[in-house]
C-alpha positions in Angstrom: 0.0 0.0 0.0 2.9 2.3 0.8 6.3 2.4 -0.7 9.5 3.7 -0.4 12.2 4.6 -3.7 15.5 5.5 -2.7 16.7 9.0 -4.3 19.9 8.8 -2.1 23.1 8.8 -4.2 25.5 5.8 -4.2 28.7 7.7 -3.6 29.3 10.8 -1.6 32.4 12.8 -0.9 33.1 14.0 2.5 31.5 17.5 3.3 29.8 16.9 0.5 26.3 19.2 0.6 23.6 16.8 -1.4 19.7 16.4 -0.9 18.9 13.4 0.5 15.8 12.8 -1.4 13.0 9.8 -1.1 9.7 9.1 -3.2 6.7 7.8 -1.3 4.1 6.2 -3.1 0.2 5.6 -2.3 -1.0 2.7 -4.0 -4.6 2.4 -2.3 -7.6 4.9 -3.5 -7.7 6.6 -0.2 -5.6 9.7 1.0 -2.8 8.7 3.2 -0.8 11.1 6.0 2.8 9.3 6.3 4.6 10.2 8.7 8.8 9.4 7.7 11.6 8.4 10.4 15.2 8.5 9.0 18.0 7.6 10.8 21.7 8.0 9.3 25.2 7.0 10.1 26.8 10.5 12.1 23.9 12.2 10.9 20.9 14.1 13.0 18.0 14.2 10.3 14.1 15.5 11.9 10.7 13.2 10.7 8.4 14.6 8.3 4.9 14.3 7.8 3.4 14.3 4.0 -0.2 14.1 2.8 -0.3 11.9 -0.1 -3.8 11.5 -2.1 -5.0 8.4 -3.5 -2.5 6.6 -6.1 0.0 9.4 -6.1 3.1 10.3 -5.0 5.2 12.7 -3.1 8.8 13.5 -2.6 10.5 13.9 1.2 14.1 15.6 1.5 16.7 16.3 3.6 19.6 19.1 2.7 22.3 17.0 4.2 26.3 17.7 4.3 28.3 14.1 4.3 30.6 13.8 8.0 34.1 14.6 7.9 34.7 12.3 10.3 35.7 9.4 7.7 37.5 7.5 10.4 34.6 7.1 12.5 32.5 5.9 10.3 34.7 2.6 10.2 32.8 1.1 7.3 33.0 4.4 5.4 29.7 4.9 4.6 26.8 6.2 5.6 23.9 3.6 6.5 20.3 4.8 6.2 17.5 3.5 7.8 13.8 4.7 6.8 10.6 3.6 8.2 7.5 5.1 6.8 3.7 4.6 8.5 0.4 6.2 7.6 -1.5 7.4 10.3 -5.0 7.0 9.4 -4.7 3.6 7.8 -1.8 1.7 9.6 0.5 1.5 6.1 4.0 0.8 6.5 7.0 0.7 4.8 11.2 0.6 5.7 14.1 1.0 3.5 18.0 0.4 4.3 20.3 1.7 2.2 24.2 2.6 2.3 26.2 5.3 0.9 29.1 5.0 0.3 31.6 7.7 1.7 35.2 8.3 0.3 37.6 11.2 1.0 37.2 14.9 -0.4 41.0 14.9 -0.8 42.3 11.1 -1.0 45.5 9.6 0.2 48.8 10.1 -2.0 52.2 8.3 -1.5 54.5 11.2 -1.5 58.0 9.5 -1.0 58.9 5.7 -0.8 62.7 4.4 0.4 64.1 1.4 -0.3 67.3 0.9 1.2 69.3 -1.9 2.7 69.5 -1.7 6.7 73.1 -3.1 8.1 73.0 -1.7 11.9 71.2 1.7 12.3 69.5 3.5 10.2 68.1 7.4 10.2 66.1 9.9 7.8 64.5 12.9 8.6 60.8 13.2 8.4 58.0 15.7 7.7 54.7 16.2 6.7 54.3 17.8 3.1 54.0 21.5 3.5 50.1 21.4 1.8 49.4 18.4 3.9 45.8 18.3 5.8 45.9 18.4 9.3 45.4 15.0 11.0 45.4 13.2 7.5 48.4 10.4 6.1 51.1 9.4 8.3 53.9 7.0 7.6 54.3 3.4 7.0 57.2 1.5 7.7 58.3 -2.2 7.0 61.1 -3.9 7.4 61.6 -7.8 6.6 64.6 -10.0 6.8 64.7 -10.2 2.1 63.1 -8.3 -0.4 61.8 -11.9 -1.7 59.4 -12.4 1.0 57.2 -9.4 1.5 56.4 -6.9 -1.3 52.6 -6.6 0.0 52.0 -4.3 -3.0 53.1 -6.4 -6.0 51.5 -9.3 -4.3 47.9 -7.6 -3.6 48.1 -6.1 -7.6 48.4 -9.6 -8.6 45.5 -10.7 -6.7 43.7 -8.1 -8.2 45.3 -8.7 -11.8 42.5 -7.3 -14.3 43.3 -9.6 -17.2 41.7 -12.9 -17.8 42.9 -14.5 -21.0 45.6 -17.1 -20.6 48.2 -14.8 -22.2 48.1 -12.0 -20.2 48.2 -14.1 -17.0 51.1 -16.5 -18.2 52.9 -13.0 -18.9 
């Protein structure tokens, strides 16, 4: 009797500023009031109430700004859950849906070092000079041979985009 279409897009930036848009459908011939109930991952969103006449349909929408707070989020994205009921006739309807949430400005490697370590070893270090604040950091790895390890070259190769037989025997 009442529905719910996602308007929500798949892929937001962080900060991002986007409408947060749903359609809600009456399929019966009587008038429906629907009340709507969103909840959002790191977001604080207020229920709306919409009349919808018989076999029509209205649009809800939120002016939403994506959380900075990419960390936090852990599965980076933004997990929705709407619930939808009409008040005069007991219709319901729910909806979960994920977004998902990548960095305005993404991670770049800036330097890499390979060297060969035979007692102590010592560089200088610093943050980029355009660098965001609380963003990046540095990785270090050491292992005993550069034939076991390579993390990199060994999770492109897992990931190796080519499927015919002579690409992969190459």
């Amino acid at each position: 009797d009442l529905q719910i279409i996602s308007g929500l897009p798949p892929l937001v930036r962080e900060d991002d500023q986007f409408r947060a848009q749903l359609t809600l459908r009456n399929t019966t011939a009587r008038a429906m009031q629907v009340e709507v109930v969103p909840r959002a991952t790191l977001l604080q969103l207020d229920k709306q109430t919409v009349d919808i006449p018989a076999g029509e349909a209205r649009e809800v929408a939120w002016t939403v700004t994506a959380p900075a707070q990419l960390g936090a989020t852990r599965a980076q994205a933004i997990l929705w859950e709407i619930e939808a009921r009409d008040r005069l006739g007991g219709a319901r309807d729910a909806l979960k849906a994920s977004q998902r949430l990548i960095p305005a400005v993404p991670l770049t490697v800036q330097q890499a070092t390979l060297v060969q370590v035979d007692g102590s070893y010592q560089v200088d270090v610093a943050p980029p000079a355009a660098a965001l604040p609380g963003r990046g950091g540095l990785k270090l790895a050491l292992q005993p041979s550069l034939a076991e390890g390579l993390p990199g070259v060994r999770d492109w190769w897992a990931r190796y985009p080519y499927a015919c037989l002579e690409q992969q025997a190459s």
